[in-house]
Residue, then its C-alpha position, 0 to 999 in steps of 0.5 A: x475740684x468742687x465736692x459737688x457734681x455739676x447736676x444736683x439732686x433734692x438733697x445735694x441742692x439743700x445741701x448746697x445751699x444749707x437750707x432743708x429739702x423741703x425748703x427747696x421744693x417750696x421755692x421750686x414750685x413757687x418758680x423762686x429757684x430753677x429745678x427741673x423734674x427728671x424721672x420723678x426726681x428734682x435735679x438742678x444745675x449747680x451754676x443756676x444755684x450758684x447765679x440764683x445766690x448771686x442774684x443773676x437767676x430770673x425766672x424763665x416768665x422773666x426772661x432777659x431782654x436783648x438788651x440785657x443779654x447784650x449787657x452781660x455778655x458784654x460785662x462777661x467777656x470784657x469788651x467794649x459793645x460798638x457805639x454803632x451796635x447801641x444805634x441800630x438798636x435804638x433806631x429798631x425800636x424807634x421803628x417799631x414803637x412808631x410803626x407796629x405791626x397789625 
């Protein structure tokens, strides 16, 4: 069982990540680090902190594209994406770019 809980707080997160507290909140409002603000107190989701330090953490102006998140989701479960999936997409879009919408 992990010492920590599954929401952090300021101190819990910096602790976490055995960085300072303040160090924490720079990040946060500089958009580097999830965190919400929940009755005047940051609080933060342990497994954002965890994808964050693995790299896997974007922030939500970056969000992942169809195509990432079928990726993942596909590297996550262990199972082959179908070739005919791959094709429907790709001529989607080749629909779109050729033709947009006014």
């Amino acid at each position: 069982m992990s010492e920590y809980p599954e929401i952090l707080t300021l101190a819990q997160a910096a602790a976490l990540l055995q960085v300072s507290e303040r160090t924490i909140h720079r990040m946060v409002k500089r958009g580097e680090m999830p965190g919400m603000r929940i009755g005047g107190q940051w609080r933060f989701d342990r497994e954002q902190i965890k994808a964050l330090v693995r790299g896997e953490w974007r922030p939500a102006e970056e969000p992942l594209t169809q195509e990432e998140l079928v990726e993942r989701e596909t590297l996550r479960l262990g199972v082959d994406r179908p070739e005919t999936l791959q094709e429907m997409q790709r001529a989607a879009r080749k629909r779109l770019e050729e033709d947009p919408a006014d």
